[in-house]
C-alpha positions in Angstrom: 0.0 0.0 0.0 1.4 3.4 -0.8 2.5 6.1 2.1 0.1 9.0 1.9 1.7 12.3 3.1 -0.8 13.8 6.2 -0.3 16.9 8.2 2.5 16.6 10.8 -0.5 16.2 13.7 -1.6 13.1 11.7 1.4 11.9 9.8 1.4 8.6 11.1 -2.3 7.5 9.3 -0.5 8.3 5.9 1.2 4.9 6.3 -1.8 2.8 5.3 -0.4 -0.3 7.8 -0.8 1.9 10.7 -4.0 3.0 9.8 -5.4 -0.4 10.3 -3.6 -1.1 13.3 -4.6 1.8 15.1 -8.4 0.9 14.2 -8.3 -2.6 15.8 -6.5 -0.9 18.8 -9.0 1.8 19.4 -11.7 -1.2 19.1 -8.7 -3.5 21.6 -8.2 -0.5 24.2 -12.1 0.2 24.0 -12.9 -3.5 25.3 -10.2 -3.5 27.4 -11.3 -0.6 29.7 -14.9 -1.9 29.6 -13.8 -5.1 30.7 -11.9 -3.7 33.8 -14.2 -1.6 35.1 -16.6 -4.5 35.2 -14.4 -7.0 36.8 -13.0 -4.4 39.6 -17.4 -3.9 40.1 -17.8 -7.8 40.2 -14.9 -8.6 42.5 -17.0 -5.7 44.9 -20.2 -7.3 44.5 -18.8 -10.9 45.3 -16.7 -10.0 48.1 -17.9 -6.5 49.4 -14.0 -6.5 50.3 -11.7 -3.4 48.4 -8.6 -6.1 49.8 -9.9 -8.5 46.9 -10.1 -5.8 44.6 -6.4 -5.3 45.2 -5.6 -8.6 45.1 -7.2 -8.3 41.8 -4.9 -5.8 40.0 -2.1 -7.7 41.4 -2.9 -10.6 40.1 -3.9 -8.8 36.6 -0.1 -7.2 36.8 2.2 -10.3 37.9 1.8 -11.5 34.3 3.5 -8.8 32.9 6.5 -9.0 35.3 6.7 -12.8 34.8 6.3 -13.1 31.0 7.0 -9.4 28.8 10.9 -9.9 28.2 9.7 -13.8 27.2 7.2 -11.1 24.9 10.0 -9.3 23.7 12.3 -12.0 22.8 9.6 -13.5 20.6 8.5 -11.1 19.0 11.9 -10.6 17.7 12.2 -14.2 16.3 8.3 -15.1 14.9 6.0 -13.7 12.5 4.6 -10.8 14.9 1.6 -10.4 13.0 0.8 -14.5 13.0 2.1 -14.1 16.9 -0.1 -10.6 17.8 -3.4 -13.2 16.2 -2.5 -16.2 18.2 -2.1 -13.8 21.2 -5.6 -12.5 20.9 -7.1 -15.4 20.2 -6.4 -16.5 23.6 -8.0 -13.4 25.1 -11.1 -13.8 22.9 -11.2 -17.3 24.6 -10.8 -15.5 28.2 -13.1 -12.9 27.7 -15.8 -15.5 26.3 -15.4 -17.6 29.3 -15.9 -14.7 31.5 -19.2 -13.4 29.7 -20.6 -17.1 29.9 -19.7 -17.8 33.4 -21.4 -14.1 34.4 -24.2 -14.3 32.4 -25.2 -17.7 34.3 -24.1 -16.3 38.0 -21.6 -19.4 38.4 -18.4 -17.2 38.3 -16.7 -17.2 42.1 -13.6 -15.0 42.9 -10.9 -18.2 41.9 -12.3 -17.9 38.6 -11.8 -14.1 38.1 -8.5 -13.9 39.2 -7.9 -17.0 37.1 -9.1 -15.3 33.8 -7.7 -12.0 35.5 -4.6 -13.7 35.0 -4.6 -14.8 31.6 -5.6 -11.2 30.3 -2.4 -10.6 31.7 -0.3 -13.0 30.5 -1.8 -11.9 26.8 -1.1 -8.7 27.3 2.7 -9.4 28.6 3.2 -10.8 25.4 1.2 -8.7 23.1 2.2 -5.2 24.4 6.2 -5.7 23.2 5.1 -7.4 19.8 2.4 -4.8 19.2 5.4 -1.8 19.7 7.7 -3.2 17.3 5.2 -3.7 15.1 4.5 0.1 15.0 8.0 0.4 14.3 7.8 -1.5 11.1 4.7 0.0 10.3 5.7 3.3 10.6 10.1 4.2 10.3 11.9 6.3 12.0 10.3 9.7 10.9 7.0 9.2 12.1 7.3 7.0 15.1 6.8 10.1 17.7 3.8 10.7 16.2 2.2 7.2 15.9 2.7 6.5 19.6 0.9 10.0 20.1 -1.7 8.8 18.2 -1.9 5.5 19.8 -2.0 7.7 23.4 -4.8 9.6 22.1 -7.1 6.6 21.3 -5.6 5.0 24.6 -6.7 7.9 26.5 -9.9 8.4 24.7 -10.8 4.5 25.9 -9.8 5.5 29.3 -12.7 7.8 29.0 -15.4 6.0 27.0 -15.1 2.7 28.2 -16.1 2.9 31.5 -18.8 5.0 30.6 -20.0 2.2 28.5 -19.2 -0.3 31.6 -21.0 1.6 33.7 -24.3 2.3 31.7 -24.2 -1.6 30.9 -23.9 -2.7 34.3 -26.7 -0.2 35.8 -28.5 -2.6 33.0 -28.2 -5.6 34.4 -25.9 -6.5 31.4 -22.9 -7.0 33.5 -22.3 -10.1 30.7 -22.6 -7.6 27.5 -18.8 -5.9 29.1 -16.9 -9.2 28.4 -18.6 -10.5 25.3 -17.5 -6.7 24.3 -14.4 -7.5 24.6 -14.4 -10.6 23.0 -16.0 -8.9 20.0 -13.2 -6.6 20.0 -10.7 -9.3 19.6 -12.3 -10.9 16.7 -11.8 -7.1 15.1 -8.4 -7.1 15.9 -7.6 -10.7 14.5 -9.1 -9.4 11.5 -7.7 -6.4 11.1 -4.3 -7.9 11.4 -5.0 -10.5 9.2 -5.7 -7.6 6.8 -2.5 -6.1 7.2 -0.6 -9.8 6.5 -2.1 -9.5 3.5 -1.5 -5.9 2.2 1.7 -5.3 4.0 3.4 -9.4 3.9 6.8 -8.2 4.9 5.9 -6.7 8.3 5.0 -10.4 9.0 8.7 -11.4 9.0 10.6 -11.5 11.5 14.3 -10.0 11.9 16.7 -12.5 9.3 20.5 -13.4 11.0 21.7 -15.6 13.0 20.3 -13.6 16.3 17.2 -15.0 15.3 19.3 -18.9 17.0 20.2 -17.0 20.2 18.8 -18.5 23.4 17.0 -17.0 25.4 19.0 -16.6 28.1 21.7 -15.3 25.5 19.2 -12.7 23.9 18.8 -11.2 28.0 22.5 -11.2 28.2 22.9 -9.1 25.0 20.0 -6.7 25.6 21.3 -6.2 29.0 24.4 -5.2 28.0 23.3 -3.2 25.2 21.0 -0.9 27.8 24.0 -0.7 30.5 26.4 0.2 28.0 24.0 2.7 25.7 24.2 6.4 26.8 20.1 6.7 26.3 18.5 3.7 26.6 20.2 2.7 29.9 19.1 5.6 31.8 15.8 5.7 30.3 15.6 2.2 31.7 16.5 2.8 34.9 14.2 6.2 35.4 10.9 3.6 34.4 11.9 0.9 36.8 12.1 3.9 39.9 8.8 5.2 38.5 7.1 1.5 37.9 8.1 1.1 42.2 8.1 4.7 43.6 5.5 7.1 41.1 3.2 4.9 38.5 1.1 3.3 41.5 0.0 6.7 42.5 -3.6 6.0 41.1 -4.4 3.5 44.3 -3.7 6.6 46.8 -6.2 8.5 45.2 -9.4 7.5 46.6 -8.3 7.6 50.3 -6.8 11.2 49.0 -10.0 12.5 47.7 -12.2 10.8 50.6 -10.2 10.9 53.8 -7.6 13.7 52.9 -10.0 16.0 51.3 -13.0 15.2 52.6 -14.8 14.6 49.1 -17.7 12.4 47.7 -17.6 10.0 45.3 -18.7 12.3 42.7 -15.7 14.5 43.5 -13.3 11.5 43.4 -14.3 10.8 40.3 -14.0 14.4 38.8 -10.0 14.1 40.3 -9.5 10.3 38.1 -11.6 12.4 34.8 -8.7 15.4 35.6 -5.9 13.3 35.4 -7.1 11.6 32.6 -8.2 14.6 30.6 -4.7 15.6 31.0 -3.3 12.6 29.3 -5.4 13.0 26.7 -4.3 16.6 26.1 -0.8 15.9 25.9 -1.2 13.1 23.6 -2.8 15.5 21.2 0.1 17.8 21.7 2.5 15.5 21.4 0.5 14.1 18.3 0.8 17.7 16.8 3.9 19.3 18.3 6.5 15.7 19.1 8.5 16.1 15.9 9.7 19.9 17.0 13.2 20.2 19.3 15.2 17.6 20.3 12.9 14.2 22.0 15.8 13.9 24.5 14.5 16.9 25.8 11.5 16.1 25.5 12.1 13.2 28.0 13.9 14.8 30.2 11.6 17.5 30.7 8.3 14.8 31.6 11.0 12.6 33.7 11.5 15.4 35.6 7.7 17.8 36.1 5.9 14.3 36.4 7.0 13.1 40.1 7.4 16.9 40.4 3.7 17.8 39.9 2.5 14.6 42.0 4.9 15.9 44.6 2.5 19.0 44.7 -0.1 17.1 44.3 0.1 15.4 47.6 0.3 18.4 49.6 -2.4 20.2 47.5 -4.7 22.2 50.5 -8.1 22.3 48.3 -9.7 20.2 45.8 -9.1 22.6 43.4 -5.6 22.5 43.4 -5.6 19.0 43.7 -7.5 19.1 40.6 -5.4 21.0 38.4 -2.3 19.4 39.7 -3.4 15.9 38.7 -4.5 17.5 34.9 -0.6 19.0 34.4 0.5 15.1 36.1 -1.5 13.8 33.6 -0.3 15.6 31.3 3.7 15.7 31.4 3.6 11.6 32.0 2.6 11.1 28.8 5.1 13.5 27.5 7.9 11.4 29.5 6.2 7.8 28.2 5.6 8.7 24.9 9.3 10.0 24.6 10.9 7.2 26.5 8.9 4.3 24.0 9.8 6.7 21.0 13.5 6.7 22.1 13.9 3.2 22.8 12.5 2.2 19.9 15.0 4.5 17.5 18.2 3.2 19.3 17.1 -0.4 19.4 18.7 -2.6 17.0 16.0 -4.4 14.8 16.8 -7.8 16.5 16.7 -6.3 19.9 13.9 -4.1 19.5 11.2 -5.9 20.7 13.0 -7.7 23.5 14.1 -3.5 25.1 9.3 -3.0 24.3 9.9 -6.0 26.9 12.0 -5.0 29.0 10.2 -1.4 29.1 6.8 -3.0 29.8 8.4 -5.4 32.3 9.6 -2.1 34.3 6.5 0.3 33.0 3.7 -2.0 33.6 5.0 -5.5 35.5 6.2 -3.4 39.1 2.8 -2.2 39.5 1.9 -4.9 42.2 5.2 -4.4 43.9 5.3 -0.5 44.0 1.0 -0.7 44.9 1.7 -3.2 47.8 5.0 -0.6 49.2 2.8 2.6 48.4 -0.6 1.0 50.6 2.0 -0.1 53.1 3.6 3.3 53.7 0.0 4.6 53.3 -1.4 2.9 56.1 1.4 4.1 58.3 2.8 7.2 57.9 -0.6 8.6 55.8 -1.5 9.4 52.1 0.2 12.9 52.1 3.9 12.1 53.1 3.2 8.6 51.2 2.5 10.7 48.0 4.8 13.5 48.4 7.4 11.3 49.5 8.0 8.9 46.9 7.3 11.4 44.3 10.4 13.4 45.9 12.6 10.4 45.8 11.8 9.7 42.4 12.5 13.1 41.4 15.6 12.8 43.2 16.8 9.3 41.6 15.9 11.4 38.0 18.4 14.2 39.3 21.2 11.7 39.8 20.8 10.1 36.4 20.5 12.9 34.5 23.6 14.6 36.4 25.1 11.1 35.4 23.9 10.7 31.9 24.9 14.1 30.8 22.4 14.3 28.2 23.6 15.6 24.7 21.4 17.7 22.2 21.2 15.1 19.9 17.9 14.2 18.0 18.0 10.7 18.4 
């Protein structure tokens, strides 16, 4: 298929491949977020206990921790598109099961965190493929601007999906939010069969003899690749202290609006739509404004104002200011994530490139359990404020070091 040449805020959707794949993603991330907000509800309504809930996302994250650099290091050696269909084949199984086992009130909490569980182990392998694959789809030129894109229909999920969760549920159609999902697999396993077909060559994987390497051997290499590279190594270890120390800030929220604040639910909810909003802003901008300066820079700047701003955040006096602090949070972490994927993925060799998405998602998405378990710990003992504001300062001060470290250039890379 021939590249069409789009306005910079667009440029991305002029390469017909990532057209497509951003179309089965926005249908993916739509069933995806109703599919969350409806098992968080029916863990509630089967156990009346918030613990389980927790237990819950846990158990939905240890996939990614156990299995995304496995992800990563085969994505780099099969077909990805073949791989990204078998992947969601196995979550249209999972979420059929689910919708079945709801819809005749036999589920129990086992089951959930069973299914729970598979979700995540698809996602721990389809979340490094899926990046690479973007990569191919895309170049170098317009990768900024496809993973703002990709943020905006993420974000614009986050929003609309459980709205649709919730209107369903106040239904009695608690069933409808999984078979939803399932429906939006079946879209994505045809949208990428569409794309093997147009575009055949993105469905080959890296040639060479790297493609023989072991997978201890392939851990070894990336490894030493990220220790030894002046960006990718530092970029690393900034996501790993945010995965622990910043990224789990979402579970102190709650007790932040309710018991620090002194809000309703309503309210609470209006703080989770400002943070959210926020994302979704700066993924436009990003979208429209990425290519312009340097994207070290760019980085640097969201590493730095993003545990900075929730810093603030957790001392905000009013709901207000709490308010507009979590909008500009939302806002500069997806400046520093977008930057950070869009780096990673230009430095990356093409047979390591998938196996460093691992890696990232591994430290991005896989420490979520760990860092939620340390921040509810420190929560329950020293209180949501210095919890917040603490690790938020640490992590700000861990960025410091590494930057003072890493000396970063003014390259464009």
């Amino acid at each position: 298929m021939p590249e069409t040449r789009l306005p910079r805020p667009v440029a991305a959707l002029g390469h017909p491949g990532f057209a497509l794949l951003l179309t089965g993603q926005a249908a993916a991330l739509m069933g995806t977020w109703i599919q969350g907000t409806a098992q968080r509800w029916l863990v509630l309504e089967l156990t009346d206990s918030p613990l389980a809930v927790g237990v819950l996302g846990a158990v939905a994250g240890l996939p990614i921790l156990l299995f995304a650099v496995w992800g990563g290091w085969l994505a780099d050696r099969l077909p990805r598109l073949t791989f990204l269909r078998g992947i969601h084949l196995l979550v249209l199984a999972q979420s059929a099961a689910f919708g079945v086992l709801v819809q005749y009130g036999i589920i129990t909490l086992a089951e959930v965190l069973v299914l729970a569980f598979l979700l995540g182990v698809g996602m721990a392998f389809e979340v490094p493929a899926r990046q690479s694959l973007v990569y191919e789809l895309v170049g170098q030129r317009d990768i900024t601007n496809a993973l703002a894109l990709h943020s905006t229909t993420f974000n614009l999920a986050r929003f609309g999906g459980p709205a649709v969760a919730g209107f369903l549920m106040g239904a009695g159609l608690l069933c409808v939010c999984f078979y939803l999902k399932a429906l939006s697999c079946i879209i994505v396993i045809l949208v990428l069969t569409l794309i093997a077909r147009r575009l055949p060559a993105c469905n080959a994987p890296p040639a060479g003899k790297h493609r023989r390497a072991k997978f201890a051997d392939s851990v070894r290499e990336v490894a030493g690749f990220a220790r030894s590279h002046r960006v990718v190594g530092p970029i690393l270890l900034i996501v790993i202290c945010f995965g622990i120390l910043v990224l789990p800030y979402s579970i102190l929220l709650p007790s932040l609006g309710r018991d620090v604040l002194g809000l309703g639910a309503r309210e609470y909810g209006f703080l989770c739509a400002a943070n959210g909003l926020g994302a979704l802003f700066s993924a436009m901008f990003v979208a429209a404004f990425g290519h312009r300066g340097k994207r070290e820079k760019w980085w640097w700047t969201g590493a730095v104002l993003f545990p900075l701003c929730l810093a603030i955040t957790g001392v905000a006096p009013t709901y207000s200011h709490a308010v507009v602090m979590l909008f500009v949070s939302g806002f500069v972490m997806v400046i520093a994530t977008t930057s950070a994927i869009s780096l990673l993925q230009l430095n990356a060799p093409d047979h390591l490139r998938g196996q460093l998405m691992g890696m990232f998602t591994t430290s991005f998405m896989g420490l979520f359990p760990a860092g939620s378990l340390l921040q509810g710990t420190l929560a329950q003992y020293a209180g949501i404020r210095v919890t917040m504001t603490g690790t938020a300062l640490a992590a700000l001060a861990f960025v410091v070091l590494i930057w003072t470290k890493a000396r970063p250039g003014d390259q464009g890379s």
